[in-house]
C-alpha positions as a Python dict, from the first residue, in 0.01 Angstrom:
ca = {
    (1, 'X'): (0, 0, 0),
    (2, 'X'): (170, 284, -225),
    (3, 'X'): (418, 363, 65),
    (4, 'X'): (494, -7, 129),
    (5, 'X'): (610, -18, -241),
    (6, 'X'): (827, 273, -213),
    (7, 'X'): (958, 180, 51),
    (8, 'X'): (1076, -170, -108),
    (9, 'X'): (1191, 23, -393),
    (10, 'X'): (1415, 217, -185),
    (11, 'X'): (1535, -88, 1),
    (12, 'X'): (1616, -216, -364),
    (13, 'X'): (1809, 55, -458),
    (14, 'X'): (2017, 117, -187),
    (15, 'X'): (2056, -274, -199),
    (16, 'X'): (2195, -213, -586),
    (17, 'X'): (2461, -8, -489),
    (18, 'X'): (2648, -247, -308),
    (19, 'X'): (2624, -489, -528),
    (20, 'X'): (2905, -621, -779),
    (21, 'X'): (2809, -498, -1120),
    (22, 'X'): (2955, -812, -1262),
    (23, 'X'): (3051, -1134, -1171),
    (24, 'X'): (3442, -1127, -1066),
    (25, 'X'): (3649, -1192, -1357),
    (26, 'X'): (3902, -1475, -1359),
    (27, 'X'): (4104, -1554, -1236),
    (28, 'X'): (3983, -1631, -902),
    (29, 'X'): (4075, -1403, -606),
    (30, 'X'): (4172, -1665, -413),
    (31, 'X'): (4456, -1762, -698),
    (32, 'X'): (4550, -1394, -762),
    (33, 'X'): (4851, -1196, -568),
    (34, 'X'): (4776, -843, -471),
    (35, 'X'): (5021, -699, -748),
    (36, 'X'): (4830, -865, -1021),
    (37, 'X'): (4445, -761, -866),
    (38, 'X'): (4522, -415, -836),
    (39, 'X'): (4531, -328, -1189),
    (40, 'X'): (4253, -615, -1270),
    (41, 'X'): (4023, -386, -1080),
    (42, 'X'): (4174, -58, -1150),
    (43, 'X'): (4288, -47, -1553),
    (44, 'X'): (4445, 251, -1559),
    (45, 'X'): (4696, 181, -1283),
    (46, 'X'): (5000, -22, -1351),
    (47, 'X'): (5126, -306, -1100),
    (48, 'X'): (5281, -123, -853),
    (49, 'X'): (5607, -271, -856),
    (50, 'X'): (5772, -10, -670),
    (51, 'X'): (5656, -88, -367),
    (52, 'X'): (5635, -465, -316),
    (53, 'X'): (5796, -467, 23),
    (54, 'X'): (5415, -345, 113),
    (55, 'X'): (5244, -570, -160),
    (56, 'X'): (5483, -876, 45),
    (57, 'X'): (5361, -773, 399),
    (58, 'X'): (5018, -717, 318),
    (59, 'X'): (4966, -1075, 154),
    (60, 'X'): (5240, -1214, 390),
    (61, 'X'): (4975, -1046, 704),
    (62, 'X'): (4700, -1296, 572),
    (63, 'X'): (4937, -1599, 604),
    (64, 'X'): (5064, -1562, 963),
    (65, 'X'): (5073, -1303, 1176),
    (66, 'X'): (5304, -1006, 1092),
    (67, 'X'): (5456, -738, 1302),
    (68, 'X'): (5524, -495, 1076),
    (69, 'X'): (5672, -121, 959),
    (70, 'X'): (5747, 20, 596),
    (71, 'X'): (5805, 411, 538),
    (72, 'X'): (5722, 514, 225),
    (73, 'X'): (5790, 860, 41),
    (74, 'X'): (5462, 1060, -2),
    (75, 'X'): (5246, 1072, -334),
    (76, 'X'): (5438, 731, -404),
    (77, 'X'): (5091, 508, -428),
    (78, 'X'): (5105, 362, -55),
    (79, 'X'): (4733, 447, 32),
    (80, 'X'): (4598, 313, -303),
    (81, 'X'): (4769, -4, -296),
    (82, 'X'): (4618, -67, 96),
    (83, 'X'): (4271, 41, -15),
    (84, 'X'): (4294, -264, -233),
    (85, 'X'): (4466, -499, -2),
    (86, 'X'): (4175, -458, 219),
    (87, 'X'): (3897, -538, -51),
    (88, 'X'): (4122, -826, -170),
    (89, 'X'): (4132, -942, 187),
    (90, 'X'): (3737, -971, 195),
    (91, 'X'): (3737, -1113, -97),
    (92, 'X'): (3964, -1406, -44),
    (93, 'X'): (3760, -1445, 315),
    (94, 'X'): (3488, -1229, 432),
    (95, 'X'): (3462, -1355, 769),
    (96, 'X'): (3778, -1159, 895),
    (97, 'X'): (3743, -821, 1052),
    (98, 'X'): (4009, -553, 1007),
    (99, 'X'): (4044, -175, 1043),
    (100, 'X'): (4202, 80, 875),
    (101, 'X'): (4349, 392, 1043),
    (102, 'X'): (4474, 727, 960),
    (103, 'X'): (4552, 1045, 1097),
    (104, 'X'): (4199, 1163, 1068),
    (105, 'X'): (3854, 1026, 1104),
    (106, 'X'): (3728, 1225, 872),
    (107, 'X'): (4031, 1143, 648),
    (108, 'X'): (3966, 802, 731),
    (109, 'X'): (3590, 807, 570),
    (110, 'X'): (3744, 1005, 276),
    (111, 'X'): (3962, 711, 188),
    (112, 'X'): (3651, 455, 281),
    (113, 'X'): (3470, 610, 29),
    (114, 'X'): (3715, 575, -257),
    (115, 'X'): (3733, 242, -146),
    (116, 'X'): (3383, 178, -180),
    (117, 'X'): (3387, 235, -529),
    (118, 'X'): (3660, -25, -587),
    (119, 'X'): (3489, -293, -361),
    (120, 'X'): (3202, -256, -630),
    (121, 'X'): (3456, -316, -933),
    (122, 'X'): (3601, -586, -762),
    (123, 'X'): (3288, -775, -703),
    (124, 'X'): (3309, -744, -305),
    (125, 'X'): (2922, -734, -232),
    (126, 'X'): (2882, -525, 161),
    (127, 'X'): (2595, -557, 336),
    (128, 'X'): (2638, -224, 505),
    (129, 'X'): (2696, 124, 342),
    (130, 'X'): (2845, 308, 629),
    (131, 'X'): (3185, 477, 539),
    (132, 'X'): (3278, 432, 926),
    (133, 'X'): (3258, 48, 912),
    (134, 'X'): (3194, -245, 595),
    (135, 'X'): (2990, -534, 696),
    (136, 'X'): (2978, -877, 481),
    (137, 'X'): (2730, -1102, 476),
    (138, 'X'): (2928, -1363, 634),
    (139, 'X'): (3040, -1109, 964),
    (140, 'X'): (3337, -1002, 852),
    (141, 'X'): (3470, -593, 707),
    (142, 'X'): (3647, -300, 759),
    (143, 'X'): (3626, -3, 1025),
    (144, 'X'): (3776, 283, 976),
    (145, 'X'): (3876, 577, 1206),
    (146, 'X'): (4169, 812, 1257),
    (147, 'X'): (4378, 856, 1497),
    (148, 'X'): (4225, 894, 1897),
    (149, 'X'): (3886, 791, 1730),
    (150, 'X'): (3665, 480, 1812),
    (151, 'X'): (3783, 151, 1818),
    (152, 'X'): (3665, -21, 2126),
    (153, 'X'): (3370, -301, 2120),
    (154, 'X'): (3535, -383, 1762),
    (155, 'X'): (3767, -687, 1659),
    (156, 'X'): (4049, -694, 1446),
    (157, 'X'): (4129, -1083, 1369),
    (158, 'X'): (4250, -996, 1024),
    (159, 'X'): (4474, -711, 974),
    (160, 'X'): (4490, -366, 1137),
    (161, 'X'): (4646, -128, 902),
    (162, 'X'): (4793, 248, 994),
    (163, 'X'): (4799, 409, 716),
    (164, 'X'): (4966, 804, 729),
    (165, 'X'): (4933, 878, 1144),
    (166, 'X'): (5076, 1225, 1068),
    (167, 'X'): (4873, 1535, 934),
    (168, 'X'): (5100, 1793, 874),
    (169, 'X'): (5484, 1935, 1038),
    (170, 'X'): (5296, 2094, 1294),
    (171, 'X'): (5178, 1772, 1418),
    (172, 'X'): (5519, 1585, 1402),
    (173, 'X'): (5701, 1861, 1581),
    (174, 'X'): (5451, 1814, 1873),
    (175, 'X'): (5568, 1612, 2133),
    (176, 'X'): (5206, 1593, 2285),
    (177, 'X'): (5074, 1458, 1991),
    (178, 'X'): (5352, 1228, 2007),
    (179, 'X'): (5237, 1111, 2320),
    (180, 'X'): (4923, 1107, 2232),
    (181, 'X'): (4937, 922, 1932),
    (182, 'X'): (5142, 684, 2097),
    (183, 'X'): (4877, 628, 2376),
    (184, 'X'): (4621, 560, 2171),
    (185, 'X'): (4800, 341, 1961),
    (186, 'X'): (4896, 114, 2216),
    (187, 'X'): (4565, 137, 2496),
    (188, 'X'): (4318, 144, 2195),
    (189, 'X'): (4430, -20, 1925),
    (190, 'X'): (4656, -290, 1987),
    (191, 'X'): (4435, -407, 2236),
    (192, 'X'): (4160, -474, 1959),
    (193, 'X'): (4406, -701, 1793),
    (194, 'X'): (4304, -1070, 1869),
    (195, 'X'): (4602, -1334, 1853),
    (196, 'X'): (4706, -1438, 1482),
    (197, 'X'): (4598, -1099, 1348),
    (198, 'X'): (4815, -877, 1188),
    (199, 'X'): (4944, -497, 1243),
    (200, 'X'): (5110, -307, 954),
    (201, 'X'): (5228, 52, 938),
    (202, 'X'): (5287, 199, 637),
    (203, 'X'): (5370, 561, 665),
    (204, 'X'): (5623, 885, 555),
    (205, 'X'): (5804, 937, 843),
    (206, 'X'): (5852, 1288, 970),
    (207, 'X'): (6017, 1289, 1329),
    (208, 'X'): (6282, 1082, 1486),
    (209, 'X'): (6020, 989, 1741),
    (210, 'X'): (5707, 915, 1561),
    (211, 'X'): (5550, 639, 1598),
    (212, 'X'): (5723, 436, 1330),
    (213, 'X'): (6043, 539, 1511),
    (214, 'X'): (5913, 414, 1858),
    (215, 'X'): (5769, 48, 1676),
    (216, 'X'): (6115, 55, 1515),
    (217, 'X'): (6312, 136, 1847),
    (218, 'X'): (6079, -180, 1961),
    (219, 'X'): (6227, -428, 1713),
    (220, 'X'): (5941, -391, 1470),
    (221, 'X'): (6003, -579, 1142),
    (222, 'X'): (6112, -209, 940),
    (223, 'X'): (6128, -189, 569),
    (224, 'X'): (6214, 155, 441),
    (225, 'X'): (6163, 246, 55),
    (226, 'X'): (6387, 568, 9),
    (227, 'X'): (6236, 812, -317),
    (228, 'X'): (6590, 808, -413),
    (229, 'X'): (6822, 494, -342),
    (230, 'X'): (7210, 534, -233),
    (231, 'X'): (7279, 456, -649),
    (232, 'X'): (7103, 735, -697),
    (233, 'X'): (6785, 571, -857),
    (234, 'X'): (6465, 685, -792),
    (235, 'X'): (6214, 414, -628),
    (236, 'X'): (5917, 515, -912),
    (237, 'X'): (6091, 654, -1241),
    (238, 'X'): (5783, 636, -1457),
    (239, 'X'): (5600, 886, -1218),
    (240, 'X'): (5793, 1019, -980),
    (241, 'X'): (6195, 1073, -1222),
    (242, 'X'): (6475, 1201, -1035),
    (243, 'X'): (6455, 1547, -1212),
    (244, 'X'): (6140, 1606, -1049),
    (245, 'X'): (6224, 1451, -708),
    (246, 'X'): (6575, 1690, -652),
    (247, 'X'): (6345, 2016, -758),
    (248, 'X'): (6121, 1929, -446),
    (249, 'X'): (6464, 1887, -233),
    (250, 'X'): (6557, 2202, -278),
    (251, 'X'): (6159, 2298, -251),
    (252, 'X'): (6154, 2146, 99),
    (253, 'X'): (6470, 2179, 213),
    (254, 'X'): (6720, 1888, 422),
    (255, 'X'): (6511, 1845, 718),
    (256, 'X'): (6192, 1742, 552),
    (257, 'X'): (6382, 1598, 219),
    (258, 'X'): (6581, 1347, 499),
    (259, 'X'): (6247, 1266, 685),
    (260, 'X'): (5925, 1246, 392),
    (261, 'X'): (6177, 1146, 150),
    (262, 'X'): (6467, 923, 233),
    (263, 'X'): (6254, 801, 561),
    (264, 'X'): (6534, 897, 776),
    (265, 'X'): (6433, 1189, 1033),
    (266, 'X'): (6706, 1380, 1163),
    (267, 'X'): (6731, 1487, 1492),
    (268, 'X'): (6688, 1900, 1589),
    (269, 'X'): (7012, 2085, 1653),
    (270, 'X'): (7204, 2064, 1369),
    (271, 'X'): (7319, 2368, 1132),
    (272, 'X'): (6970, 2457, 938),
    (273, 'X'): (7096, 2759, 689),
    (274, 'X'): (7410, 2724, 479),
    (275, 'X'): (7648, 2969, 307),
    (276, 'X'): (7457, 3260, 171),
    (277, 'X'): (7340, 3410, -137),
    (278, 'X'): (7489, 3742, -251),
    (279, 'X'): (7362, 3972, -466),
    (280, 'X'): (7542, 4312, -619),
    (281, 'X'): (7229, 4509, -734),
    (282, 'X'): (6876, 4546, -590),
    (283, 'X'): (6549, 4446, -850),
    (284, 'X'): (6403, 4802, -1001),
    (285, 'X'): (6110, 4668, -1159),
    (286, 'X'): (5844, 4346, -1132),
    (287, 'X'): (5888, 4353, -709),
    (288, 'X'): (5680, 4337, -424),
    (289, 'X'): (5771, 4460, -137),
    (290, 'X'): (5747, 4432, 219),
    (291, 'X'): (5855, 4381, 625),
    (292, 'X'): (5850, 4065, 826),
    (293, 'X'): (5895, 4184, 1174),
    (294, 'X'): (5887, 4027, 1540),
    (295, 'X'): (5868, 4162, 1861),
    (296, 'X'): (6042, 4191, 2174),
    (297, 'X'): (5716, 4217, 2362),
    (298, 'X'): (5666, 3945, 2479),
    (299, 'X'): (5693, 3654, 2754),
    (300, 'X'): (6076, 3579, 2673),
    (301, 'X'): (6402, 3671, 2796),
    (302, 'X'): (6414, 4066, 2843),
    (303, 'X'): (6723, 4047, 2610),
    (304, 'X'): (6510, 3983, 2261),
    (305, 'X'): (6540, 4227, 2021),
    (306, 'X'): (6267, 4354, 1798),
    (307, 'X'): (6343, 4313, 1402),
    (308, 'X'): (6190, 4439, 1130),
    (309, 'X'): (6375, 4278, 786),
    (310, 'X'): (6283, 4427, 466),
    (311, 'X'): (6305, 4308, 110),
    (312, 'X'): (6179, 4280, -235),
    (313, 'X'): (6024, 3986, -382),
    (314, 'X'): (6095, 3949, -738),
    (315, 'X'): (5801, 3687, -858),
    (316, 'X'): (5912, 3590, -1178),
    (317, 'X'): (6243, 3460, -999),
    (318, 'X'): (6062, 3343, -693),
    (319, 'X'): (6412, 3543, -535),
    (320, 'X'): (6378, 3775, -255),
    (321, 'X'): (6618, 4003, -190),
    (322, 'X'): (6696, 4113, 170),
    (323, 'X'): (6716, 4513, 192),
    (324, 'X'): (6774, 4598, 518),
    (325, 'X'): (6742, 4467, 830),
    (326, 'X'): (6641, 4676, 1185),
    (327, 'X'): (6724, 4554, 1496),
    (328, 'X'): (6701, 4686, 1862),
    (329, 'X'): (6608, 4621, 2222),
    (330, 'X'): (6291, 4980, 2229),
    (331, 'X'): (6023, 4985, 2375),
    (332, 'X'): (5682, 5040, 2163),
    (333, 'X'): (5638, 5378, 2077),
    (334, 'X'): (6015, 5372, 1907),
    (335, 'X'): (5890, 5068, 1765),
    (336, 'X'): (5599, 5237, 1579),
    (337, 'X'): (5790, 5527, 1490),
    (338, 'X'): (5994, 5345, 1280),
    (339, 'X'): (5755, 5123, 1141),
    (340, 'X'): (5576, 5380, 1056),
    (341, 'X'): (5867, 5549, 831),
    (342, 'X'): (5771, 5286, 542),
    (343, 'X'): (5452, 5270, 380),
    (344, 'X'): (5494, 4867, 276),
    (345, 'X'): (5332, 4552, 382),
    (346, 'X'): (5445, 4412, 717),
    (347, 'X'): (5406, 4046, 818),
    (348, 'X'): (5444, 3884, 1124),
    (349, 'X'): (5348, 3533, 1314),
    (350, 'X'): (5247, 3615, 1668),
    (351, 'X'): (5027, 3517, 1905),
    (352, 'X'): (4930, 3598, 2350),
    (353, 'X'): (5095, 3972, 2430),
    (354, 'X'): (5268, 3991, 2066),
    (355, 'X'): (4885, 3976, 1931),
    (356, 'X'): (4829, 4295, 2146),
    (357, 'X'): (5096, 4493, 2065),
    (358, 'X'): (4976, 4398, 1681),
    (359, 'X'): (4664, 4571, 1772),
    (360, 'X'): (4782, 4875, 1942),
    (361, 'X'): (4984, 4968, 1620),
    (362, 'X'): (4700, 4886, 1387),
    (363, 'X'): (4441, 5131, 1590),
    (364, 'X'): (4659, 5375, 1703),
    (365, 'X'): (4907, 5436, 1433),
    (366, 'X'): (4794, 5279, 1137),
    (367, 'X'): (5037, 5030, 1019),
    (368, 'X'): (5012, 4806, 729),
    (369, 'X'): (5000, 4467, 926),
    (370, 'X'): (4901, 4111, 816),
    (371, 'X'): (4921, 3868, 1100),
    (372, 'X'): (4947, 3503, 1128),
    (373, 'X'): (4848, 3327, 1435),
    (374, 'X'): (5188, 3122, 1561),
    (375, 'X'): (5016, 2863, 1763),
    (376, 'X'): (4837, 2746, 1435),
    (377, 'X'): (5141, 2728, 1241),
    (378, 'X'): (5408, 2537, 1489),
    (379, 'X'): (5656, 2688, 1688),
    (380, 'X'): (5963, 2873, 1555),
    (381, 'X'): (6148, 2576, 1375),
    (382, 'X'): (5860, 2479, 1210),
    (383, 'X'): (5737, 2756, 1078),
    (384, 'X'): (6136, 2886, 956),
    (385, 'X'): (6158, 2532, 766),
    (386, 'X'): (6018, 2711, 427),
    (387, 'X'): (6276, 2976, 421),
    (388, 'X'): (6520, 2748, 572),
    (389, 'X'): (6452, 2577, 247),
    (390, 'X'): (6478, 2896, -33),
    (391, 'X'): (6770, 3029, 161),
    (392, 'X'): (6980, 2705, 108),
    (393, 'X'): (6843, 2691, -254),
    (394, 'X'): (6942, 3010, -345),
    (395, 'X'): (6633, 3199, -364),
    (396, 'X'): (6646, 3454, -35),
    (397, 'X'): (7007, 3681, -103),
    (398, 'X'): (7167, 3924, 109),
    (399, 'X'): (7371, 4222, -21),
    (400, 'X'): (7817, 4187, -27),
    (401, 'X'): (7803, 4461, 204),
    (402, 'X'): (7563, 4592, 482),
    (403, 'X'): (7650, 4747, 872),
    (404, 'X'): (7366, 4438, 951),
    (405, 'X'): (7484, 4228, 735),
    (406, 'X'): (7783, 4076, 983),
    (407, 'X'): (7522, 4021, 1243),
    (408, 'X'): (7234, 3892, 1082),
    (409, 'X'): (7457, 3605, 921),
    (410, 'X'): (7557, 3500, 1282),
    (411, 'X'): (7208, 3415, 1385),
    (412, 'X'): (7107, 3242, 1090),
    (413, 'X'): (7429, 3015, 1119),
    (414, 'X'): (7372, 2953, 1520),
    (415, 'X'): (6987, 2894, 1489),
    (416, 'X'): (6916, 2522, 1558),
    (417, 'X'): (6557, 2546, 1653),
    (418, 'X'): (6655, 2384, 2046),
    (419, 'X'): (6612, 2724, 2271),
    (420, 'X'): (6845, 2920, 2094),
    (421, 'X'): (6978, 3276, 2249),
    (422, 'X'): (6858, 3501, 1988),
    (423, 'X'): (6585, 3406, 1681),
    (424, 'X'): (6422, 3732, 1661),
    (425, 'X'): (6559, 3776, 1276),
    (426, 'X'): (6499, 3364, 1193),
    (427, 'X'): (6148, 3478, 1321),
    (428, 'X'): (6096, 3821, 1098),
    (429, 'X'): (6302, 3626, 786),
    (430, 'X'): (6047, 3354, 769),
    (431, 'X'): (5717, 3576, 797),
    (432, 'X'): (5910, 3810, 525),
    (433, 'X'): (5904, 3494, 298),
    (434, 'X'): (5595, 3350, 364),
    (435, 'X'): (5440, 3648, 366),
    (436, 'X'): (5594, 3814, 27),
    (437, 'X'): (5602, 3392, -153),
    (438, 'X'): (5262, 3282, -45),
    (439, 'X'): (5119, 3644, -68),
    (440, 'X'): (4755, 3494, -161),
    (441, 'X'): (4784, 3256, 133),
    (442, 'X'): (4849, 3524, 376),
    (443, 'X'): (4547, 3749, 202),
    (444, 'X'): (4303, 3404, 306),
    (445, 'X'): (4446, 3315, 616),
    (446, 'X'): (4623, 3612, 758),
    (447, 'X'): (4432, 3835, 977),
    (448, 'X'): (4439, 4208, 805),
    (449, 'X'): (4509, 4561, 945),
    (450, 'X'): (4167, 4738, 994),
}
């Protein structure tokens, strides 16, 4: 009898969670627009004004059926205002079924849970309590999943909403996850989509061929909210003012300013680092400093060179300041010997026979080296897009005068990132930066000389 009851109790409070904690204020949600139920059910945010082209396709989606695509600049309130176009959905009729899809499942039950919380604000009573998938009462809800996860045996006659399909730069400049996504998208879940539902992807684009690009190319409805417009107005002043928007352009750099930003991917090949930076006297005091190197010991051409780049890091500036710069086509022992001439941090992304060689010099003579793994952070144009970014700002000078100068400013202005002749220096300049900029980063992730 005593376990009977507890077991009702439990039943009872579980049940309590899901249910509204008051009665849904006026006025009905059936009379109200999306714009004006946002911040009914979430005070402290305003209307979010700044991106009605969304707010329009999302109620527009529950109208008729809607075909559409809308890239948005990141940290600009896109997720927030679908989480509550999908509770306002239920409420209004919570019979229809949609889902809600991200890059990540895990991201995906991340973003159900948040949700969750507002569906109890808003009055949306769910009989189920799985972040994975919302039942109502009446049959209808939400699943959520990421991108390649589970969608089959479900139904989508309401809307099906992509929200964010891309984790990282990595992932965009993959052209098998391209594919991949793309597969999915179009075997798994348009093929859950019954007739007179809705598809709607709202997303920060980050590669020409994405999958907004391909929906696009397709003659997808597109609607593209730029952070800053061609008057040079800023799509959310109140949090996002064009002060702070042009400091993370010259954070970021062109390539990712053109795609996150201004929604407009550009295409590889194009000239990555500008004029340079000169200096006319080396830091004395407040520096760290250290070697980014790379290796000619490896699968490519026999004609790479191995670097190594040194500089000094001035962190109250966030400036480094290139030193010198080694460069020849020697085998591994010369290699080491001159390493070894310099007591100071090296750095270095490298991964298959580079890896090796990383180990030899760590056991056998001793060298200071932190290593990144390169297949983890993208391949060579990825991973140069942060010092890409602080050379064109300013922040990585050269001397006025150097014998390496002449030909280290020749590969920098040749790179492209599309299979270029030489890179060995692109490749040592960018683990110099990371390394010496994001020197706690490298501590955490890096792997550390024995």
């Amino acid at each position: 009898m005593l376990d009977s009851l507890e077991r009702i109790e439990r039943s009872v409070r579980k049940l309590e969670r899901w249910l509204p904690r008051s009665l849904p204020s006026t006025p009905r949600p059936d009379a109200e627009g999306l714009l004006e139920f946002i911040p009914r059910v979430s005070p402290h945010l305003e209307a979010p004004r700044h991106l009605e082209p969304v707010v329009t396709a999302l109620e527009r989606a529950e109208r008729e059926p809607v075909r559409a695509v809308i890239s948005t600049p990141p940290q600009h309130g896109k997720s927030t205002v679908v989480l509550h176009s999908l509770i306002w959905r239920l409420l209004h009729d919570p019979t229809r079924r949609h889902a809600y899809v991200t890059y990540a499942s895990q991201f995906a039950r991340d973003q159900m849970y948040q949700a969750a919380l507002l569906a109890r604000e808003a009055g949306l009573a769910l009989e189920s309590e799985s972040l994975d998938r919302w039942r109502t009462a009446q049959g209808g809800g939400v699943v959520a999943t990421g991108i390649g996860g589970p969608l089959t045996g479900y139904a989508v006659d309401g809307v099906l909403i992509v929200d964010d399909y891309v984790k990282n730069r990595q992932e965009a400049e993959s052209s098998t996850h391209r594919e991949r996504t793309w597969a999915w998208f179009t075997s798994t879940a348009l093929t859950r989509v019954h007739p007179g539902a809705s598809v709607v992807v709202v997303a920060t684009r980050w590669h020409p061929d994405d999958l907004a690009g391909r929906l696009i190319a397709e003659g997808w409805q597109w609607v593209n909210l730029p952070a800053i417009n061609e008057a040079g107005e800023p799509l959310w002043p109140q949090r996002r003012p064009l002060q702070w928007l042009e400091a993370q352009r010259r954070q970021i750099g062109e390539y990712d300013w053109h795609a996150l930003y201004l929604g407009q991917p550009r295409p590889r090949g194009g000239t990555l680092f500008r004029e340079p930076t000169y200096y006319d006297q080396l830091p004395v005091d407040g520096y760290r400093r250290g070697r980014g190197f790379d290796l000619a010991y490896s699968t490519r051409t026999h004609s790479d060179y191995s670097v190594i780049l040194t500089g000094r890091y001035l962190e109250r500036e966030g400036v480094l300041y290139l030193e010198d710069c080694w460069r020849a086509q020697v085998e591994a022992p010369v290699f080491a010997r001159r390493a070894s001439m310099d007591p100071s941090p090296m750095y270095i992304y490298a991964h298959g026979v580079e890896r090796g060689a990383v180990d030899l010099f760590r056991r056998d003579h001793r060298l200071p080296i932190v290593l990144r793994d390169a297949s983890r952070a993208g391949d060579k144009f990825t991973r140069a897009q942060a010092a890409i970014a602080a050379w064109n700002e300013g922040r990585i000078r050269v001397p006025r005068s150097a014998p390496w100068l002449e030909q280290f400013l020749s590969e920098l202005a040749a790179f492209t990132g599309l299979d270029d002749e030489h890179d060995d220096q692109v490749d040592a300049l960018a683990a110099l930066w990371d390394g010496l900029s994001l020197a706690s980063d490298w501590q955490v992730k890096g792997e550390q000389a024995g």
